[in-house]
C-alpha positions as a LaTeX table, in Angstrom:
\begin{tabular}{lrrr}
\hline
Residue & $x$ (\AA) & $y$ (\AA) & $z$ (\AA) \\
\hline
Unk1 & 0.16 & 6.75 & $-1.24$ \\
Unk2 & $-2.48$ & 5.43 & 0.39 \\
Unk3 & $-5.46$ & 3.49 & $-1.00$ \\
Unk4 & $-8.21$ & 2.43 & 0.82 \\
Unk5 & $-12.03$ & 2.14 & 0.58 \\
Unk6 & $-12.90$ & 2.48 & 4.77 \\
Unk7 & $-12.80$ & 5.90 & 5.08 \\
Unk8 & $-11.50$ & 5.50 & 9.13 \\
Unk9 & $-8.96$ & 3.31 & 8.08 \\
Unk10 & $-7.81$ & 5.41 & 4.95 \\
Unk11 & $-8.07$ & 8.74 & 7.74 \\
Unk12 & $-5.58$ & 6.95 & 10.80 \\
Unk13 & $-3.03$ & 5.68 & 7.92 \\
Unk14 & $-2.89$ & 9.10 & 6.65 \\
Unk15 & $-2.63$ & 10.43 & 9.37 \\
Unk16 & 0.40 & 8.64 & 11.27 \\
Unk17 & 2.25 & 8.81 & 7.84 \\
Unk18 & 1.37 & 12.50 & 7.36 \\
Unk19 & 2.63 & 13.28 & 11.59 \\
Unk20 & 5.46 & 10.97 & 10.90 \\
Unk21 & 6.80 & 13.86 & 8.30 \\
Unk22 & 5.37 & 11.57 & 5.17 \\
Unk23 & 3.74 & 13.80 & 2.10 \\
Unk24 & 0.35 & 11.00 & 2.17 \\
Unk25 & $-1.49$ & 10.96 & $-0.83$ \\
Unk26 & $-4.91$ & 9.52 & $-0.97$ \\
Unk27 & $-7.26$ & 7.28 & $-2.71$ \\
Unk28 & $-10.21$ & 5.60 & $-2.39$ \\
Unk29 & $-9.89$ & 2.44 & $-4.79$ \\
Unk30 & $-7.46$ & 0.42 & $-6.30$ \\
Unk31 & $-8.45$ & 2.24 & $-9.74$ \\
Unk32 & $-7.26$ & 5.80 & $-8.61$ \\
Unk33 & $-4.24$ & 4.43 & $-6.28$ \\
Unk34 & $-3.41$ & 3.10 & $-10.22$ \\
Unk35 & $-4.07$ & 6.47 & $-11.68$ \\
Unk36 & $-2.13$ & 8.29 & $-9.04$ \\
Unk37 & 0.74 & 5.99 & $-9.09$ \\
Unk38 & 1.59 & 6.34 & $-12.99$ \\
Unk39 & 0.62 & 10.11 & $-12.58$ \\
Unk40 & 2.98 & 11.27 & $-9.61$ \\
Unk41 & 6.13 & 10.56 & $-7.87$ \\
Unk42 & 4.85 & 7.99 & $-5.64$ \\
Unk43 & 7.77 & 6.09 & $-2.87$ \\
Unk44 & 5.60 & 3.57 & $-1.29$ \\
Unk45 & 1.97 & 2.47 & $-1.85$ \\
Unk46 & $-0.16$ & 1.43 & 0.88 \\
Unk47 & $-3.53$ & $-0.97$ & $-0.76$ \\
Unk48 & $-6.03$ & $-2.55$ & 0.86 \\
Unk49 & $-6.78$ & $-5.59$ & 0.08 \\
Unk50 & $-10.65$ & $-5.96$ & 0.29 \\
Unk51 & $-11.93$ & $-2.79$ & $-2.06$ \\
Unk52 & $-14.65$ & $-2.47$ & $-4.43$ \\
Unk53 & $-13.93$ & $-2.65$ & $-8.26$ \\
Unk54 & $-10.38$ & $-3.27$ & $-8.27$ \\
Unk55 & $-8.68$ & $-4.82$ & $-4.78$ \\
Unk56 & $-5.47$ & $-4.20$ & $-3.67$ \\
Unk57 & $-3.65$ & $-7.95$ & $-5.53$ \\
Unk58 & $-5.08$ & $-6.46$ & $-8.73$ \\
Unk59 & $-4.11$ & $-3.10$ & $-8.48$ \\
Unk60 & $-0.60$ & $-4.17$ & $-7.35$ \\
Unk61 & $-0.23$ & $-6.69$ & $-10.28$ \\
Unk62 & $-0.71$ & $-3.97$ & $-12.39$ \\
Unk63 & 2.10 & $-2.12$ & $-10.46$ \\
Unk64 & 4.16 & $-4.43$ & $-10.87$ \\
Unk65 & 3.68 & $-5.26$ & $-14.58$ \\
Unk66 & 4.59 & $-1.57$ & $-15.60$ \\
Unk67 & 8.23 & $-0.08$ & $-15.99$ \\
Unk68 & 6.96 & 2.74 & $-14.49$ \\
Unk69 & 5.88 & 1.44 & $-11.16$ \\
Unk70 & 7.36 & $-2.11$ & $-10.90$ \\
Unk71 & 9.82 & $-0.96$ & $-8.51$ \\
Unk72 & 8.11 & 1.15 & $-5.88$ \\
Unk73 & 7.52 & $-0.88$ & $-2.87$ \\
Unk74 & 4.09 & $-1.96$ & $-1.97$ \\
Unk75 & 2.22 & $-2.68$ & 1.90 \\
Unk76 & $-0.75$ & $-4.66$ & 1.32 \\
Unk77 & $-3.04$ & $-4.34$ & 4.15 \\
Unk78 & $-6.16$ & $-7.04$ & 4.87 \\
Unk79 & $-8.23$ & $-7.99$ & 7.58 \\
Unk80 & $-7.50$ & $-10.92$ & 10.28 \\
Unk81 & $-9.99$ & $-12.82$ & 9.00 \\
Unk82 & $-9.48$ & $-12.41$ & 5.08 \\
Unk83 & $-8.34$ & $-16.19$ & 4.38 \\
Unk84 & $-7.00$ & $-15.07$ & 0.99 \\
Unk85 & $-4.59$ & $-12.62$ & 2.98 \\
Unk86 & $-2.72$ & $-15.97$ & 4.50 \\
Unk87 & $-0.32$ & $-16.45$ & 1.90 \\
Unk88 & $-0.41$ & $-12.95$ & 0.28 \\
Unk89 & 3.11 & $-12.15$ & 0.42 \\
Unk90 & 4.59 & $-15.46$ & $-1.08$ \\
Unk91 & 2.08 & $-15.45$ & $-3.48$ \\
Unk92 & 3.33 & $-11.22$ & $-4.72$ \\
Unk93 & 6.19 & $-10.74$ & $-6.96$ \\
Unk94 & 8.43 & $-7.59$ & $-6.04$ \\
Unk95 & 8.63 & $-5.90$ & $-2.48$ \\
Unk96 & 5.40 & $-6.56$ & $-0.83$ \\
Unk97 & 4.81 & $-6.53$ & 2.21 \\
Unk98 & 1.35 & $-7.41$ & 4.28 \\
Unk99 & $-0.17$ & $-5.74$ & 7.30 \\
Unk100 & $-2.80$ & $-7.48$ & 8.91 \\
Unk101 & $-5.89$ & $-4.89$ & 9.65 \\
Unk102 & $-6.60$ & $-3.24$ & 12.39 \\
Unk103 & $-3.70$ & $-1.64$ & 11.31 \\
Unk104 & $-1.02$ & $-1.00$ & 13.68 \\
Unk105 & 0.02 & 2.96 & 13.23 \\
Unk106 & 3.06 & 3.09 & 14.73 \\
Unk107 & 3.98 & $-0.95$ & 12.77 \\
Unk108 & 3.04 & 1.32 & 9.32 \\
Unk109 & 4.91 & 3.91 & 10.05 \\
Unk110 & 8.27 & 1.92 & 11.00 \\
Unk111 & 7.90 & $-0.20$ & 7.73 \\
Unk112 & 6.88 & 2.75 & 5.36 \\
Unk113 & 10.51 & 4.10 & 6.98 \\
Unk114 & 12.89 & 0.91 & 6.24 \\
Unk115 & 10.88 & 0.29 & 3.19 \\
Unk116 & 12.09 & 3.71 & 1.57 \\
Unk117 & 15.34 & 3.26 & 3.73 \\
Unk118 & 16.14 & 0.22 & 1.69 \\
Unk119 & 14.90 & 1.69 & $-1.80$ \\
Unk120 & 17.17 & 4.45 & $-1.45$ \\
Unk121 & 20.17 & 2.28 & $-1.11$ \\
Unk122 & 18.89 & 0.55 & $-4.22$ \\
\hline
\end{tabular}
């Protein structure tokens, strides 16, 4: 899954995931990407950082705090010059990982594979 609220952004994740052989689904806020996550089979979520009403560090504390979700691995993504995005990963519990935005396609696509690689030898 995918969550994002820059529609360009949310369209060029999607779709290197989705040619890279990945079933992407979408969302446009931390609130749905929550919905969507306790409502499907989700592998790996994909939150921005920076979205209106609930960001991505909310949305993936709540992840994390539910049985249901706590263990699906998590790709925060936030822009160069986000200064709260410095010390985002030692700051997450779980597996959390952070992109740096512009995203890097083909750097998304190689994590979203060893990410899932790695879960499924949990």
């Amino acid at each position: 899954m995918i969550a994002d609220d820059d529609p360009i952004a949310l369209d060029e994740a999607s779709d290197a995931l989705s040619e890279a052989g990945f079933k992407v689904v979408r969302a446009s806020d931390g609130q749905r990407a929550l919905q969507e996550a306790i409502s499907r089979k989700v592998d790996l979520i994909v939150l921005d950082v920076s979205m209106p009403q609930m960001g991505g560090v909310e949305t993936c504390h709540c992840l994390k705090a539910m049985p249901k979700t706590a263990k699906i691995p998590v790709v925060l993504t936030a822009a160069k010059k986000d200064p709260a995005a410095r010390t985002l990963a030692d700051r997450m519990q779980g597996s959390v990982k952070v992109l740096r935005k512009p995203l890097d396609t083909e750097e998304l696509v190689s994590i979203a594979k060893q990410l899932l690689r790695s879960k499924s030898l949990i």
